[in-house]
C-alpha positions in Angstrom: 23.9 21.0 17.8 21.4 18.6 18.7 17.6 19.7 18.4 16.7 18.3 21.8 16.5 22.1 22.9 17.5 19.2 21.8 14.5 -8.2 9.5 14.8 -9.6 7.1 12.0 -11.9 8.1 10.9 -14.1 11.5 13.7 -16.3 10.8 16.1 -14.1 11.2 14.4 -12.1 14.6 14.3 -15.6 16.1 17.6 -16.5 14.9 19.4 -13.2 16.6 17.4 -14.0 19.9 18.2 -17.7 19.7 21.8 -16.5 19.6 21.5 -14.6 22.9 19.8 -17.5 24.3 22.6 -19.7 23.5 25.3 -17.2 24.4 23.9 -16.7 28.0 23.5 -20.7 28.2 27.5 -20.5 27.8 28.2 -18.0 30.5 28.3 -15.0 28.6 25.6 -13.7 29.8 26.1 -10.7 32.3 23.0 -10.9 34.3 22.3 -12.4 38.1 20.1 -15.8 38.4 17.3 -13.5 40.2 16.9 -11.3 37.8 17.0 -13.7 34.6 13.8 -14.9 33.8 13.4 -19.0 32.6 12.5 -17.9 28.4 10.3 -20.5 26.2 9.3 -20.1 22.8 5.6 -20.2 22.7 4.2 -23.3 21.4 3.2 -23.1 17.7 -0.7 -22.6 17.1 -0.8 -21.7 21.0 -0.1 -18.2 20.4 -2.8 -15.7 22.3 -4.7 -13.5 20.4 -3.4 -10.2 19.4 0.0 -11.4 19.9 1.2 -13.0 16.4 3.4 -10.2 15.2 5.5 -10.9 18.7 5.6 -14.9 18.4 9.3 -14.7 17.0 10.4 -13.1 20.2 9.6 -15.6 22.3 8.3 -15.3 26.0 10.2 -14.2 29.3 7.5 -14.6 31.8 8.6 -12.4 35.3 11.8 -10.7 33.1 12.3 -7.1 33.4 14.7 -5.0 31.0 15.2 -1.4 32.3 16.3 1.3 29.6 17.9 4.3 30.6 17.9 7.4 28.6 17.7 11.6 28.7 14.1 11.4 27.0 11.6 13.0 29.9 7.9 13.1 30.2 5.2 13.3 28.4 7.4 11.8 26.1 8.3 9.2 28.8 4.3 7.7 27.9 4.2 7.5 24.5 7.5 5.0 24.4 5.1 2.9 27.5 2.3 3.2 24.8 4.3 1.7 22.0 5.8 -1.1 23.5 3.0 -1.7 25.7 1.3 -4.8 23.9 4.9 -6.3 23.4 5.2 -6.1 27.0 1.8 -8.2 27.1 2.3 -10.8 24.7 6.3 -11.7 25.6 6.0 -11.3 29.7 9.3 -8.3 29.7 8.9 -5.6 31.7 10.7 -2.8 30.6 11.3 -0.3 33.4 11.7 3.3 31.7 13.9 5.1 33.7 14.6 9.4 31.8 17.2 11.2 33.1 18.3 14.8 32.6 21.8 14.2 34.2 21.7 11.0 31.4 25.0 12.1 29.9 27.2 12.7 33.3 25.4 9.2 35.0 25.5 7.0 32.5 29.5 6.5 32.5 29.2 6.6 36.2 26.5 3.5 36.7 28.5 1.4 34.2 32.1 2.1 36.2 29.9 1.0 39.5 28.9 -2.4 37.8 25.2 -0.7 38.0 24.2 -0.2 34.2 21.4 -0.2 32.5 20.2 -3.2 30.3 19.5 -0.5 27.7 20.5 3.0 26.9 19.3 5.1 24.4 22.3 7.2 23.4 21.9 11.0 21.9 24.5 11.2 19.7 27.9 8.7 18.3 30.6 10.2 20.1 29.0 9.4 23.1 28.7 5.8 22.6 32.2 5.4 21.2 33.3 6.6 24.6 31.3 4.1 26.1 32.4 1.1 23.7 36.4 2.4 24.9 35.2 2.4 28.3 34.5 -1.2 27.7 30.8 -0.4 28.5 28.2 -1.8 25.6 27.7 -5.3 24.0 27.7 -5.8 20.3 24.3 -5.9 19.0 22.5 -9.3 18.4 21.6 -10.6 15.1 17.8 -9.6 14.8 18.6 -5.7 14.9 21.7 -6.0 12.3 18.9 -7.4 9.8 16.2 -4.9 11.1 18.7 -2.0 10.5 19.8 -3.5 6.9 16.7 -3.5 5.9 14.9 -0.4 7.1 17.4 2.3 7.5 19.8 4.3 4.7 23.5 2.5 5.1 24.6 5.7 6.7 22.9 5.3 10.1 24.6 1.8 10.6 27.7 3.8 10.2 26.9 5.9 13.1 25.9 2.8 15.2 29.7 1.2 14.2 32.9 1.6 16.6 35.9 -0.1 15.0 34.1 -2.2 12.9 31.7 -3.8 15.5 27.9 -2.8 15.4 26.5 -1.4 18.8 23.4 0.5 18.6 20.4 0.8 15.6 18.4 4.1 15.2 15.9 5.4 17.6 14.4 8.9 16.7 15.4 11.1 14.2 15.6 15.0 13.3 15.4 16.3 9.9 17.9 19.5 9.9 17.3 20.4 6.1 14.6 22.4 5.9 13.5 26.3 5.1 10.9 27.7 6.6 8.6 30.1 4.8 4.9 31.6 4.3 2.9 29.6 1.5 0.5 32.6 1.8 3.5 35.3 1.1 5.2 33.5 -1.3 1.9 33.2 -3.6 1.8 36.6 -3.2 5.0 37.4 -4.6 4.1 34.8 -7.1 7.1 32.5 -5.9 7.1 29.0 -6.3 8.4 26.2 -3.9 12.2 26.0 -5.1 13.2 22.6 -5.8 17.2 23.3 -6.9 19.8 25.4 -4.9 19.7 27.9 -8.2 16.2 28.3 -8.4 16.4 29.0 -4.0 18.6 31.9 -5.0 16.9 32.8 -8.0 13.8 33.5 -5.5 15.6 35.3 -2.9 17.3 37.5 -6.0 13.3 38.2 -6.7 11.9 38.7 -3.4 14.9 41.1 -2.8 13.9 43.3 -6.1 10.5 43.2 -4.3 11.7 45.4 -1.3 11.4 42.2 0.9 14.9 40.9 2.6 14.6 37.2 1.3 16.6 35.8 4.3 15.8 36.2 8.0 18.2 34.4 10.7 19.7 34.3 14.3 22.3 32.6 16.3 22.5 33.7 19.5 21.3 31.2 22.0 22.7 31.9 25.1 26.0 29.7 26.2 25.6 27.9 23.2 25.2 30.9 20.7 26.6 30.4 17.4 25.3 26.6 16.7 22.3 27.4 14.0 25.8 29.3 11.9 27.4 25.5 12.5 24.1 23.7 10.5 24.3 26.8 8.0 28.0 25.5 7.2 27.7 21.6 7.5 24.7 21.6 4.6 26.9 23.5 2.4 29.9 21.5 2.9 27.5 18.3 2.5 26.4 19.5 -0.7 29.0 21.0 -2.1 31.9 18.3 -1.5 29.8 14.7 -1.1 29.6 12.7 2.1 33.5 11.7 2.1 35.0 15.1 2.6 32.5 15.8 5.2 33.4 12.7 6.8 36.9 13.3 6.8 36.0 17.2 7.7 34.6 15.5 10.9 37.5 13.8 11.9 39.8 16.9 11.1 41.6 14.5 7.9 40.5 18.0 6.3 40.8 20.9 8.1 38.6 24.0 8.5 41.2 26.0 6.2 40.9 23.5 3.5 39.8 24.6 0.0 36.8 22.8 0.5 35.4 24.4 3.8 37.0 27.7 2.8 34.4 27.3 -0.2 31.7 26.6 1.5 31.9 29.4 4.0 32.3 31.6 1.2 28.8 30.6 -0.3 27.6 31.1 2.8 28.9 34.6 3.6 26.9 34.7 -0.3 24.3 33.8 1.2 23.4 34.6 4.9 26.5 37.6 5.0 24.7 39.4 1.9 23.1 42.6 3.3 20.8 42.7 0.3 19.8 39.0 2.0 19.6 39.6 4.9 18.3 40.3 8.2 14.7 41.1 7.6 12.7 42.0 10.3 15.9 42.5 13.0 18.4 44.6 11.1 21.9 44.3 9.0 23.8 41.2 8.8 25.5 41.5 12.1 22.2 41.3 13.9 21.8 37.5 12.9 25.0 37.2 15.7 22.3 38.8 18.7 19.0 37.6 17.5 17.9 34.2 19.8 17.3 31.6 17.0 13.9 30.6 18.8 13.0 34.6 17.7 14.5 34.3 13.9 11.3 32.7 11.7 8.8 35.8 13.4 9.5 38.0 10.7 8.1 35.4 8.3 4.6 35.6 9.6 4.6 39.3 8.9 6.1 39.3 5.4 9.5 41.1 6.3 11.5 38.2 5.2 10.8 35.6 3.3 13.0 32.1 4.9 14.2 31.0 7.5 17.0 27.5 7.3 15.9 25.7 10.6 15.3 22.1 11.6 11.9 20.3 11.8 11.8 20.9 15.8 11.1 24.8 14.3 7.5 24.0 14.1 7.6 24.2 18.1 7.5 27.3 17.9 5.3 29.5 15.4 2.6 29.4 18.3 4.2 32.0 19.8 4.6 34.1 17.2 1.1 33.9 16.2 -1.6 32.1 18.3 -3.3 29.3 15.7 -0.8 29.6 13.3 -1.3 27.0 10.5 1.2 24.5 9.4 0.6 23.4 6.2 1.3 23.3 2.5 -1.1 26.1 2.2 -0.9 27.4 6.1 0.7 30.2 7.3 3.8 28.7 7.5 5.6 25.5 6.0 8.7 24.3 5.1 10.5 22.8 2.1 13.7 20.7 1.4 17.1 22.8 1.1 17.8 21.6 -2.4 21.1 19.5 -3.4 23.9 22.2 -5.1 25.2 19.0 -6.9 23.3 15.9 -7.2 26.4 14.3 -9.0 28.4 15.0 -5.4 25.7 14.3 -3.3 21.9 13.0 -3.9 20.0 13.7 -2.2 21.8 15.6 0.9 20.2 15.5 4.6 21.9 16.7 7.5 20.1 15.6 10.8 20.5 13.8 14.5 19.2 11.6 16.7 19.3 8.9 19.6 20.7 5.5 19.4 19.7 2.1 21.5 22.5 -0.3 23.2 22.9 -2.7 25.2 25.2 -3.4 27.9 23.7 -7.1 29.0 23.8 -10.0 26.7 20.7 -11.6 28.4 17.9 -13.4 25.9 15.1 -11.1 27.1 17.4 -7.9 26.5 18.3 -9.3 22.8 14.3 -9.6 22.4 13.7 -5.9 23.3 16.7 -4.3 21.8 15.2 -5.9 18.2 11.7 -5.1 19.0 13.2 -1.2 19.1 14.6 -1.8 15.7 11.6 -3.1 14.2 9.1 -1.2 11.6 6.7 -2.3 14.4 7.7 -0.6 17.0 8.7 2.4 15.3 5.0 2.7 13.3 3.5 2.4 16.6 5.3 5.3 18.4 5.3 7.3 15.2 1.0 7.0 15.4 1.3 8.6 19.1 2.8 11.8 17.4 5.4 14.3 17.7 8.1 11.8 16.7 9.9 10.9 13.5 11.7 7.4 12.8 14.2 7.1 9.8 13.0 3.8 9.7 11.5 3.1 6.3 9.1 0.0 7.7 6.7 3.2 8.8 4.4 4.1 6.5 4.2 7.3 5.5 0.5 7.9 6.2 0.9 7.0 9.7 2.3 10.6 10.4 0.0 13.0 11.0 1.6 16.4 11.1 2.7 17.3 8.2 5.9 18.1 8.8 7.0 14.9 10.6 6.1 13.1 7.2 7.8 15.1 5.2 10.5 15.0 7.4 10.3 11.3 7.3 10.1 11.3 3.5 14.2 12.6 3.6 15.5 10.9 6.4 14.2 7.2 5.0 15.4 8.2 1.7 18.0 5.0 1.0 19.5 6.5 -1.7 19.8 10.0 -0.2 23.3 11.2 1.0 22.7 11.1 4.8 24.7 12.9 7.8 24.3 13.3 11.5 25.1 16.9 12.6 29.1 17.5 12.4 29.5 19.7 15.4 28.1 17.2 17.2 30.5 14.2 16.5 33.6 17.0 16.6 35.4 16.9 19.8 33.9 19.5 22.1 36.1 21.8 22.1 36.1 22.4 18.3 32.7 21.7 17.3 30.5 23.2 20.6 33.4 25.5 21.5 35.9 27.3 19.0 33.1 26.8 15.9 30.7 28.3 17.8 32.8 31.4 19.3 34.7 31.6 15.5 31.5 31.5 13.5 29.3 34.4 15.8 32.5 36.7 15.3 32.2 36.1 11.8 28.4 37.7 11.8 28.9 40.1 15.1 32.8 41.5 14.1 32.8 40.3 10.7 36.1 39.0 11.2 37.9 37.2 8.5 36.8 33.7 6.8 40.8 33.2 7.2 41.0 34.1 10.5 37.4 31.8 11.3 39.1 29.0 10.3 42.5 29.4 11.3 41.3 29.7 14.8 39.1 26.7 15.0 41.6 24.4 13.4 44.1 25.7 16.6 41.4 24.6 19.1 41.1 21.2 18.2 42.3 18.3 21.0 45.8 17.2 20.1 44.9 13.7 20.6 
């Protein structure tokens, strides 16, 4: 499940905008002669001050570009921040518009010839609905070279329907993580584990200790069941390589294959061991009706010792513990979930986010849509905080919490085996339906791995 809970050079930039140009100049363009702005480059050596890093994008005096997306406020004002002094130095105004009826409007506006110039899209599956809908336009030239450069091949991937490129990278979500207490495990004289042995090597120790290593909880009201869906996909990830999990994704291997069958039985190893698990809350079927916001609580206290949750965890050790520290030697912190093998997969992050396309082919659109791509834009909405980029144009000092950069450290990793959540690109009925139901049975009934699978395979779409 989602966590929203949830260039190569000037030449290039100007090259993909010049293209627009030259397309809407030929009638390809989609937009009315009112709202199309008259675009000239700025003269060279006339450029104002301030506004050199935006030269290559030209100037649309009067032009507005509207984005739509399900991002609200406050996070509405730090996008306005970022993209502010682009604004001023290339004359578009781009009219933010959030939604949180995004997903059900979206389709609606673009079958009623009333689209947005831009969307920013939450997950793939949505926008290949969209591109069969005949909705979005194929990204210009500028953003294929920003997203070559700056991002790991795997998110270009997720941009692609039927070999065309739609959408670059927005924000991203780092879901590898364990949480744990620096303070505790220094006490227990663990160290940070840095391979999947040594992980269990340290919950085998912390277990001897009296201390149930492993703390978790999946219920989360009519979506209960999803944190057991991340458990599974960063197993299968590291345990069979990126290829089976894409072909996992599109059911070319099923949930009763050997492969998944393995991986949910290192998982029943793991978060199904009662010597594990559920410290603070109970035996192992108590991970089925603990909230997952509740699961890391235990940590703070020392009756378990980790937690497997995303980076949008940190949200939430306030209310645990009023002032609770965040920090390599805080309260609380988190670590990497180590590869199992690095020979199947280097490297392995599983994590989300939101995607920007177009659905007008109009100069001043092009400019924007690249600007979004850019290492510029995304260093400049990553110093407002509270936001991570996969882009790897940011520089890593430019985060500030701690783990937002280490966050960003995985996801810009170009040689790191990279995947967007599975459940979220299944069909719906499979992968926020059947998995979900199967997988909390499996905890709460302890019903068979067999049975799991067996059942989620029958619920998915025929077609």
């Amino acid at each position: 499940m989602s966590a929203t809970m949830r260039r190569r050079g000037a030449a290039l930039l100007v090259g993909g905008v010049a293209a627009s140009m030259l397309l809407a100049a030929c009638g390809g363009s989609s937009s009315s002669s009112e709202s199309t702005a008259a675009a000239s480059a700025s003269p060279a050596g006339s450029v104002a001050a301030g506004c050199e890093a935006y030269a290559s994008y030209g100037t649309f005096d009067g032009a507005k570009v509207s984005v739509f997306t399900s991002i609200l406020p406050p996070e509405q004002q730090k996008f306005e921040d970022a993209w502010k002094q682009f604004e001023s130095c290339t004359g578009i105004d781009i009219v933010y518009e959030g939604s949180d009826q995004f997903e059900a409007q979206l389709p609606t506006r673009i079958a009623g010839g009333n689209a947005p110039d831009i969307a920013f899209i939450p997950q793939p599956g949505l926008l290949a609905k969209l591109v069969q809908a005949g909705g979005p336009v194929a990204a210009p030239e500028g953003v294929v070279a920003n997203v070559d450069k700056y991002w790991n091949s795997a998110w270009k991937g997720y941009g692609t329907v039927d070999g065309t490129f739609y959408a670059a990278p927005l924000g991203s979500n780092m879901k590898s993580f364990v949480w744990y207490s620096p303070k505790k495990f220094a006490e227990w004289g663990i160290t940070v584990p840095t391979t999947w042995d040594e992980m269990f090597a340290a919950s085998d120790k912390i277990a001897k200790a009296g201390v149930k290593p492993w703390c978790g909880g999946i219920e989360s009201g009519g979506a209960t069941g999803w944190p057991a869906t991340d458990w599974l996909e960063q197993i299968v990830l590291r345990q069979s390589g990126g290829d089976v999990y894409d072909k996992w994704v599109n059911h070319e291997i099923t949930f009763q294959s050997p492969e998944i069958t393995k991986a949910m039985d290192t998982l029943a190893a793991w978060m199904k061991n009662p010597d594990y698990v559920n410290g603070g809350f109970g035996d192992v079927k108590t991970i089925a009706t603990t909230a997952f916001q509740d699961a890391g609580g235990p940590i703070l206290k020392g009756d378990c010792a980790m937690l497997q949750q995303a980076s949008f965890y940190a949200n939430f050790w306030e209310n645990f513990k009023p002032g609770t520290t965040i920090a390599e030697d805080g309260d609380v912190f988190a670590f990497y979930l180590p590869a199992i093998d690095d020979a199947v997969a280097p490297n392995p992050v599983v994590g989300g986010g939101e995607f920007v396309t177009a659905f007008a082919d109009r100069p001043e659109v092009a400019a924007a849509q690249t600007f979004l791509s850019s290492a510029e834009f995304a260093t400049a909405k990553v110093a407002l905080g509270t936001w991570v980029s996969a882009n790897s144009g940011v520089p890593l000092d430019t985060y500030a919490n701690p783990i937002d950069k280490l966050s960003a450290q995985y996801l810009t990793d170009p040689n790191g085996t990279f995947r967007f959540d599975a459940s979220d690109l299944m069909p719906a009925a499979v992968g926020a339906g059947a998995e979900w139901k199967e997988l909390t049975a499996w905890f709460a009934e302890d019903k068979s791995t067999a049975d799991v699978l067996a059942a989620i395979d029958a619920a998915w779409p025929a077609s």
